[in-house]
N, C-alpha and C positions, 0 to 999 in steps of 0.2 A: 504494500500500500504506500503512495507517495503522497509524504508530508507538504502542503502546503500553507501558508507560509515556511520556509526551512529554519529546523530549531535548533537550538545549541546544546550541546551537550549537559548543563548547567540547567536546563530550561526542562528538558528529559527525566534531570536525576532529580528536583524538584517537585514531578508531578507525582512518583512512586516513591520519592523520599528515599533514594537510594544514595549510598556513596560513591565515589566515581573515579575515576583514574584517566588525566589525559589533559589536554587544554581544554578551561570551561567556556569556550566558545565555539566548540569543534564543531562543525557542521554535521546535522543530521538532516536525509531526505525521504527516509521512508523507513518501513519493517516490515520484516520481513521472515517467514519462517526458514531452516537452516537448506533445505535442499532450492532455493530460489531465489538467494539473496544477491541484491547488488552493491554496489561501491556505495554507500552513503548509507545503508540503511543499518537497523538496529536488526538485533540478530539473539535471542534467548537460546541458553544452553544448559541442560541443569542434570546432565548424568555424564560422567568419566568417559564412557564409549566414546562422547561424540562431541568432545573439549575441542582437538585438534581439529578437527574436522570446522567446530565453526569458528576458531581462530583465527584455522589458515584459510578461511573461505573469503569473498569477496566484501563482505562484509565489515564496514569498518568502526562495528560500535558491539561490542559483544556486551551481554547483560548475563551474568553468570554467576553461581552459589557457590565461589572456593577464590580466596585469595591469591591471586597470580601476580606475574609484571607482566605488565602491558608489553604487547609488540608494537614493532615501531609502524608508525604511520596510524594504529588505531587509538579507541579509549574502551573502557572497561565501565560496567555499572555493575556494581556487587548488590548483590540480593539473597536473601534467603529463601524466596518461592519465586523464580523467574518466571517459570510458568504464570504463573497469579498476575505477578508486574507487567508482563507482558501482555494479558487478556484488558490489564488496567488502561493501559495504554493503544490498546483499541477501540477500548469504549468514550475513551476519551476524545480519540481523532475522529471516530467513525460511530458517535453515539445513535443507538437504534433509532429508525424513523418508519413509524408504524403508518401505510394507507390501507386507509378502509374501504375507499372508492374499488372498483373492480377493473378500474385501468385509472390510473393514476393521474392527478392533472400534471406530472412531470415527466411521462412518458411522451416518445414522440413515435408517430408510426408512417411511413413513408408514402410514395404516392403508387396508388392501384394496390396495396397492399388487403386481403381480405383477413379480417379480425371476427370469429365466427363466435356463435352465443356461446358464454361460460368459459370465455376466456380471460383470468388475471394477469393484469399488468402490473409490474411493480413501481416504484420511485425512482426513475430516471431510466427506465430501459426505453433501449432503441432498437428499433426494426426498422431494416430497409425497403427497398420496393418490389414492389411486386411478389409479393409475399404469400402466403398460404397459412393460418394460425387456426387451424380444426378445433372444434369444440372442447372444452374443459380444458385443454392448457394451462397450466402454471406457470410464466416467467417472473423470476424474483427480482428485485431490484439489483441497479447497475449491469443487468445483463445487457448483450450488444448483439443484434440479430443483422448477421449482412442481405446480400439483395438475392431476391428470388428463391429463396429460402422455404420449406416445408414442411411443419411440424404436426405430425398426426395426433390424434384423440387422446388426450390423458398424459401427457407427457408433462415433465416440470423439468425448467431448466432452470439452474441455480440454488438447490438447496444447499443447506450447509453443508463442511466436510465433514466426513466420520472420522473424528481426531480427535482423541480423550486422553487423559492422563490419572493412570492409575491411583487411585489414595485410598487411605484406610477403609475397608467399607464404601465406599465409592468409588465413581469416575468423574474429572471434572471435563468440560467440556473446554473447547480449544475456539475463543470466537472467530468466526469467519468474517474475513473483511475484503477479500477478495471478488471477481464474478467469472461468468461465463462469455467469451469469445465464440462467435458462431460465424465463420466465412461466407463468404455468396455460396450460391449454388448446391448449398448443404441438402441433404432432405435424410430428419428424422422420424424414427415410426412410432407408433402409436405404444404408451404405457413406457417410455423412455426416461432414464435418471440421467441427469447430468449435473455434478456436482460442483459448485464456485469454488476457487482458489482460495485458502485459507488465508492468503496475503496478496497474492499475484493472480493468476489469469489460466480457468481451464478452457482451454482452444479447443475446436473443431476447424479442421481445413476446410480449405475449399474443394468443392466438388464430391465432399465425401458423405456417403450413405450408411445410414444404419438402420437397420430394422428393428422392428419389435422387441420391448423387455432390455433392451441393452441400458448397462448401466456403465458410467462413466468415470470415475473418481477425481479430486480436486485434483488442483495443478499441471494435469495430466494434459498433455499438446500431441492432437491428432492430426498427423500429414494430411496434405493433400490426394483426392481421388483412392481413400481406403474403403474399403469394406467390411461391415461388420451387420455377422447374419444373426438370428435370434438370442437370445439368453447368455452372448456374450459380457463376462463382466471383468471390469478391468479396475485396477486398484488407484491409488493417490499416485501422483508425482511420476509416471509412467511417460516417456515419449518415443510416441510411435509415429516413423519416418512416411516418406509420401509411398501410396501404392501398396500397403499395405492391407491383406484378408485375413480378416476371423471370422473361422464359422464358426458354424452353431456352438454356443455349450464351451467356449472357450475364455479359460482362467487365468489375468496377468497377475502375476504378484507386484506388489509397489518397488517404484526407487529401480525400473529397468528400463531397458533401450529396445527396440522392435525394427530392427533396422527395414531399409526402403526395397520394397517389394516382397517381403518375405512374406509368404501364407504358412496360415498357421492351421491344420485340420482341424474337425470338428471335434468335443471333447477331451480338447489337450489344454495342460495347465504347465505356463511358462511359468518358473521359480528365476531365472536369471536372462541376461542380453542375449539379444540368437542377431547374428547377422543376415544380412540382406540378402534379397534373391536367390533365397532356397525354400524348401517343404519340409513344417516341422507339425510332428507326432507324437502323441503318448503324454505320461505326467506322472514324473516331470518329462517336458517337451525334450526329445533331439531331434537331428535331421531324421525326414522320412521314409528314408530305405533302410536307414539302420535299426530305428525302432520296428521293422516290418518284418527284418530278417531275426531280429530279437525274439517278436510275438511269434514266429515260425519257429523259433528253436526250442520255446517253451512249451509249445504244442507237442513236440518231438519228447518229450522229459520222462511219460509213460510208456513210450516204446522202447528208447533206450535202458530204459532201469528193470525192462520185460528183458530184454536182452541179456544183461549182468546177470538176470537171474539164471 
């Protein structure tokens, strides 16, 4: 999410009363969770795994629970629930704003664009032209709908991300301050998820289709001209290159890469990156002749052990 007006580091540690490390006029331009952070923005870290990782990320304002030295070029905000500091510090930039209208008077919808009965609009979302919005649709606020775009029956673009943090007895919730990206020429199906960026921006390319039931996860940037056939679900922070296929029934795990052109069969579950312009099988996924001559050998397991006998 980007800060505007840009604050200072001093100004930061002030609103969550935090201690701080660094010049207190350091420039801050936004926040940002750790897999999508850019040069200026604040960046929460609150478990050992994953210190280095948002140190040395692009990030140049870490908010973290264990007394360090700063690295050069950054500043530091010490806290004891960074988690918490940081949900504080969304609600602050990006405090709720509740319409009750059924398309918003801050929405704007393009020209020749068809808005069909039982469609919500949010606060500020934008649709291009020539559009298609079937009935009972959901777009949340700050979503962006580009041109010639087609969203079937029942579909919600922009709910929260499914991002929680474990505590005693509970889960807290992670606010979402991010939205959805939707390119020209998209068309999604009917009873579809698609989840807003917890800070940044989940994309849809251009030209790319999805059918029915598919779900989408935050952060997650879909190439251009892919394909994704029913009950496909794909997890947070996922990006998946142009020209890419999922069919049916197919599983990504979060935090991986889908390279450009790759199909993926139906009922395979990606655990990690596959590169590009190949056919992947099975689950966990590999290439698909090998998983094929694998399921052939295992077929084989009672004739051979007939054999030994």
């Amino acid at each position: 999410m980007r800060i505007v007006p840009v604050k200072k580091l001093k100004e930061i540690a002030a609103i969550i009363d935090a201690e701080f490390v660094g010049d207190p006029n350091h420039a801050i331009t936004g926040l940002n969770e750790i897999h999508r952070v850019e040069a200026g923005d604040v960046v929460f870290v609150d478990h050992p795994k994953y210190y280095d990782k948002a140190l040395l990320s692009k990030a140049t304002t870490i908010l973290i629970n264990k007394k360090i030295s700063c690295p050069k070029g950054k500043a530091l905000l010490f806290s004891d629930d960074p988690f918490s500091d940081y949900n504080k510090l969304v609600r602050y930039f990006q405090p709720a704003k509740i319409s009750r209208k059924q398309i918003s008077d801050t929405a704007a919808v393009g020209k020749n664009t068809v808005i069909m009965p039982g469609v919500y609009l949010g606060n500020n979302v934008s649709i291009g032209k020539n559009c298609i919005i079937h009935p009972n649709v959901t777009i949340y606020d700050n979503s962006k709908i580009g041109n010639n775009v087609i969203i079937h029956a029942g579909s919600v673009i922009g709910a929260d991300a499914f991002y929680y943090k474990k505590r005693p007895g509970k889960y807290d919730k992670m606010i979402s301050c991010g939205r959805v990206v939707i390119h020209d020429d998209v068309e999604i199906g009917a009873l579809c998820t698609i989840d807003r960026g917890v800070s940044a921006e989940t994309i849809i390319g251009e030209g790319s289709k999805l059918d029915n039931h598919v779900h989408i996860g935050h952060d997650t940037v879909v190439g251009r001209r892919c394909l994704f056939a029913s009950q496909v679900g794909v997890s947070g922070v996922v990006t998946i290159e142009d020209d890419v296929t999922l069919w049916g029934q197919v599983g990504v795990a979060s935090d991986i890469v889908i390279g450009k052109g790759a199909v993926i069969y139906a009922q395979s579950g990606l655990n990690k990156s596959v590169q590009g312009n190949r056919n992947y099988f099975g689950s966990p996924a590999g290439e698909a002749k090998e998983k094929m001559k694998e399921l052939f050998l295992v077929r084989r397991i009672p004739e051979l052990l007939n054999k030994l006998k």
